[in-house]
C-alpha positions, 0 to 999 in steps of 0.5 A: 585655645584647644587642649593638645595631647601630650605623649609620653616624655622621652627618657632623657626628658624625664631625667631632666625633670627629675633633677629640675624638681629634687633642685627646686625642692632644695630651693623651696625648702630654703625660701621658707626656711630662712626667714623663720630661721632668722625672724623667729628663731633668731628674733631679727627685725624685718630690715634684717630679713631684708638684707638676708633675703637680699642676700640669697640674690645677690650673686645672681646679680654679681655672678650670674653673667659669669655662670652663662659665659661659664657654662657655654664652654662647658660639658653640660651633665658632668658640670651640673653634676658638680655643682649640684654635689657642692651644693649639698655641702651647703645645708650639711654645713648649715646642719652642723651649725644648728646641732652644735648651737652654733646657729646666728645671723653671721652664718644665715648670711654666709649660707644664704650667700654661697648657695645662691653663688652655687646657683647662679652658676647651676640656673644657666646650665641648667635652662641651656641644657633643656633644648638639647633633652627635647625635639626641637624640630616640632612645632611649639616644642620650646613653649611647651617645653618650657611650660613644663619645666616651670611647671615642675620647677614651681611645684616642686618648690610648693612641696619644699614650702610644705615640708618647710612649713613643719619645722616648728614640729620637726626642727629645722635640723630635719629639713635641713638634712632633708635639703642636703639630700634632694641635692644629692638626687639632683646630681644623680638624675642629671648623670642619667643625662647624656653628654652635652658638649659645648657647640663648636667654636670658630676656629682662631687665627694665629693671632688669636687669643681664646677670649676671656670671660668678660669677652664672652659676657659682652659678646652675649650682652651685644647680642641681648641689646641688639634684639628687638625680641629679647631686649624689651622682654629682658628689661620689663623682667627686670622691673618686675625683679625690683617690684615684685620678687623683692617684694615676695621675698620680704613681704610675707614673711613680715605680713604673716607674723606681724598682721595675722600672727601667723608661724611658719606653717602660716608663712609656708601656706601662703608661698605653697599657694602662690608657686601651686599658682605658677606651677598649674598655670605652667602646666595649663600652658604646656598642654594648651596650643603655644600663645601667639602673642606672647609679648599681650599675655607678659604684660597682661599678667604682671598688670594681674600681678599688680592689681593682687599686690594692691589688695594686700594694703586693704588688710582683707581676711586671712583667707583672702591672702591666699586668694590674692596669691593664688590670682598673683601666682597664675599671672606670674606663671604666665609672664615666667612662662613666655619670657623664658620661653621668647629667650629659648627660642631665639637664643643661638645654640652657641650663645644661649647660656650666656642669653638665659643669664642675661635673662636670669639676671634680669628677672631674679637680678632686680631681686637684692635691689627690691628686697633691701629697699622693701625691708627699710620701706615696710620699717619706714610706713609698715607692710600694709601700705609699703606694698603700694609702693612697687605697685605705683612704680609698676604703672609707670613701667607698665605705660613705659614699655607700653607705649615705647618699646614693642613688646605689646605687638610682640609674637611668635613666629609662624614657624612656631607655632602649632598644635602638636605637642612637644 
């Protein structure tokens, strides 16, 4: 595939990048440091890890469908605007507690809790508002688009996983702080944004009553089920959600410690080259022609996926864990890239928050599940050989969509596609 030339970004794009790093940083900032908090500082064991891990997912799965209905009914900036500022609430509570030593597992919990509700509210505004910053008239503008933005979304988490891995030397009471901060950037450059107003409803009949959110969630399931395009993309995401995100999310922080003895800026190296993998594969497909056949390359890449996973159980040197991260994170780049990308594209203007959270749902949903089981399997056989397990279950998965659903032969269509850049 040839390289396009990609013009300057139009203003408003890059006021929408800005605000998509500063919250992404918050979150990488977090990945890592929750669980040193609660492993290191507060001496948990890796079941507990679990759980709190599974915590810091579990309202994207409870709350992530209400968050779409939410959102395509709303004005778009001043709403993101307000989440974003509760949400630095979060970490400055958090901060309060570490200062006045008032630092356990109950208050992990609770902060893991609430900003993950903030954030399965923010994560469908957020990815319905990209389409109206870009020009959607040119060709491969949402694949590229979308390519972009998973490109600053997973390089700005790599530099909170860096700034994460200091807290052994800074406290975590600075980077907490700092978490609160990027927040609050995140809120000023998405006021920079211009208005976005909910696309207009058909009108009511006199008869007529608004519908609720339950209504709204099952107009958006109806919509999910019944496309031959997004249903086979959303439910292979899920799997990967249980199989692979709950792994990451537990793995590695009971591997570092317990198989190398490695610390935070251990455990921090690994998720920077793991999210430097996404990010540089997205940025790679954002100046590349857009794939064509989108639905080969989603399976492809989580074949690659599990293939880096099984080299974990051969306990290889230390330096090899980054390499099977790396590889692991280039492929997620992929399969992240062209789902999202599939659900943008052929999600209506009026339903596309609502199908984006379906999506989310289905891709970081599976997450709670993965991880609360992850923490009880690594107990049960330990995390060299616990890893075995999602990449077993990913094979039958795998030959599952394979050969039953149409995802394999899945492509864009030819309108789509294109040389140009967005």
């Amino acid at each position: 595939m040839s390289i396009a030339a990609n013009p300057p970004l139009p203003a408003h794009l890059k006021w929408y990048m800005g605000g998509l790093g500063t919250y992404f940083f918050a979150t990488g900032i977090q990945m890592v440091l929750a669980p040193w908090l609660i492993k290191e500082v507060l001496g948990m064991g890796p079941e507990y890890v679990g759980i709190a891990q599974a915590c810091s997912m579990l309202a994207m799965l409870l709350l992530g469908l209400f968050g779409g209905a939410t959102a395509d009914r709303m004005e778009l900036r001043s709403y993101l605007m307000r989440l974003q500022l509760m949400g630095m609430v979060v970490p400055l509570t958090l901060a309060a507690a570490i200062y006045m030593g008032y630092l356990s597992y109950p208050v992990m919990i609770v902060y893991l809790l609430v900003f993950s509700t903030l954030g399965a509210f923010v994560t469908p505004a957020r990815d319905s508002l990209l389409t109206r910053v870009i020009n959607r008239e040119r060709p491969g503008a949402i694949q590229k688009a979308v390519a972009s933005a998973m490109s600053m979304q997973f390089l700005s988490q790599v530099l909170g996983n860096l700034l994460s891995g200091l807290a052994g030397l800074a406290g975590p009471l600075f980077i907490v702080l700092t978490q609160a901060l990027a927040l609050a950037a995140a809120a000023f450059t998405t006021s920079r944004l211009p208005k976005a107003p909910p696309p207009p409803a058909a009108p009511l009949k006199e008869d007529q009553k608004r519908p609720s959110q339950w209504q709204l969630i099952k107009e958006g399931l109806v919509i999910v089920w019944q496309s031959e395009r997004l249903r086979p993309v959303i439910t292979m995401m899920f799997s990967s959600g249980v199989l692979y995100i709950g792994v990451f999310m537990v793995f590695f922080p009971i591997l570092i410690p317990d198989v190398y003895g490695g610390g935070s800026a251990a455990l921090a190296g690994v998720y920077v080259v793991f999210f430097s993998g996404i990010g540089i594969s997205s940025t790679v497909q954002s100046r590349l022609r857009p794939i064509k056949k989108q639905g080969r390359a989603i399976m492809l890449a989580l074949c690659t996926g599990s293939a880096a996973m099984v080299g974990f159980h051969f306990e290889p040197p230390f330096w090899s864990v980054y390499v099977l991260a790396a590889c692991w994170g280039l492929a997620a780049g992929v399969s992240m890239t062209q789902s999202r990308a599939i659900v943008q594209e052929f999600a209506s203007d009026t339903h596309r928050a609502r199908v984006l959270s379906i999506f989310q749902l289905g891709m970081m949903g599976g997450g709670p599940i993965g991880s609360f089981a992850t923490g009880y399997i690594i107990k049960a056989i330990g995390p060299l050989n616990a890893v075995l397990v999602p990449s077993a279950a990913m094979v039958v998965v795998w030959l599952t969509m394979f050969f039953f659903s149409p995802l394999w032969g899945l492509e864009a269509p030819p309108h789509k596609m294109g040389s140009g850049a967005s």
